[in-house]
Phi, psi and omega in degrees: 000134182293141164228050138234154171235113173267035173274004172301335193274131185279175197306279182354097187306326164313308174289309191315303197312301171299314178324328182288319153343291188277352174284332172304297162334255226293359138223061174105342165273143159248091187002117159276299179233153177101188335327138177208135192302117197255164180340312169286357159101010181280135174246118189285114168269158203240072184250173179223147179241139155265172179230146164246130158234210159316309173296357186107177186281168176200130190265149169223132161282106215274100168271174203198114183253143163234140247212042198267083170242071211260003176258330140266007164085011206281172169234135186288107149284158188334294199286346155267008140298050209280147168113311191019290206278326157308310173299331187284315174268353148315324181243022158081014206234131169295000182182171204223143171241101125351066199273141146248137177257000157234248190231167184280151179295178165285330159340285209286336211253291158321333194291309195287333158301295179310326154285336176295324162288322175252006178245110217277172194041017184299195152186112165261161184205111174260114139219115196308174194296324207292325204300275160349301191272332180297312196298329180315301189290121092275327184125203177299126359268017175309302205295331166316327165273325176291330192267339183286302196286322183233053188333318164263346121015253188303349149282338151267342145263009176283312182310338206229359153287154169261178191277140163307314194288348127343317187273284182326318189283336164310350191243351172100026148281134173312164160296113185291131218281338195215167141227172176228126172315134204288156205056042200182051199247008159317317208240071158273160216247164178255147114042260165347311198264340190264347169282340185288294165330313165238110140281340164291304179134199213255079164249077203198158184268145166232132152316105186281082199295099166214172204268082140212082181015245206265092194232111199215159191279168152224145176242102170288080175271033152258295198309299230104351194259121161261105172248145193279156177228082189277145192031013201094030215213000000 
């Protein structure tokens, strides 16, 4: 079930737009240019990512299509996508991002495989609402923009968060007596105190002092969900 509603967000492609923006920043791209009216009458952004490997750094350059049709619910299709291949290279860019606040069709998502295949170096990425919304809850520095843009959203899901020693009793585990920030088991902390710290409850990885060797809680406090995590397993 979604627990975000971006009809929160207005119609207006303008606001969508900055939402988009500033969700790109905050995980790693950086704008060049745009919103600028593109070909489909659609506005277009401009982002570049790095990448570092072996070979040294390498920039890739982003067109950034945006898509807000989360007020009829509707999914972005071939025909709202006009162009692609054109827009991408009118603006010098290697590859097209899809922001959408709902989902892309099947139509449309073959149509960028099929470029992606017959155009060397293409590179595509959609991100859909599910998508969106996973990043939102993630926290910090995520919540600022989920709580400007979709406020009440984000006031229902503060509400619905749980307590860590909750979360431990969904899997039948004790209260673990102390914790620690993961790497970070020198300076453990009591119970008490990691709760005063999150009182919304756990979205953060914690170490665990208990006798199972490399062991750490992880507490989902949107789903409900707590998994013990032992070796990596």
């Amino acid at each position: 079930m979604p627990r975000i509603d971006f009809k929160e967000i207005p119609s207006d492609l303008d606001t969508f737009e900055m939402f988009a923006r500033e969700f790109l920043e905050l995980t790693g791209y950086r704008r060049v240019s745009g919103p600028d009216r593109g070909a489909d009458q659609g506005r277009d952004l401009i982002a570049e990512e790095t990448r570092t490997g072996v070979g040294g750094k390498t920039t890739v350059r982003w067109l950034v299509s945006c898509k807000h049709m989360a007020h009829s619910g509707r999914a972005v299709g071939v025909d709202d996508e006009l162009n692609i291949s054109d827009r991408v290279r009118a603006h010098r860019c290697q590859g097209f991002i899809g922001f959408y606040s709902t989902l892309a069709s099947a139509g449309l998502t073959q149509r960028l495989e099929a470029l992606q295949r017959e155009t060397q170096g293409f590179e595509f990425i959609i991100f859909y609402r599910e998508i969106i919304e996973k990043t939102l809850l993630y926290g910090e520095p995520f919540d600022q923009i989920f709580e400007r843009y979709c406020p009440n959203s984000f006031a229902d899901w503060q509400r619905s968060d749980f307590e860590i020693s909750l979360a431990l009793a969904r899997i039948g585990l004790p209260q673990p007596i102390a914790y620690a920030m993961a790497g970070d088991q020198a300076n453990s902390i009591s119970v008490i105190e990691m709760q005063k710290r999150h009182p919304e409850g756990s979205r953060y990885l914690f170490d665990v002092l208990m006798p199972y060797g490399n062991a750490f809680i992880l507490c989902n406090n949107v789903l409900g969900i707590t998994k013990l995590i032992i070796d990596g397993q």
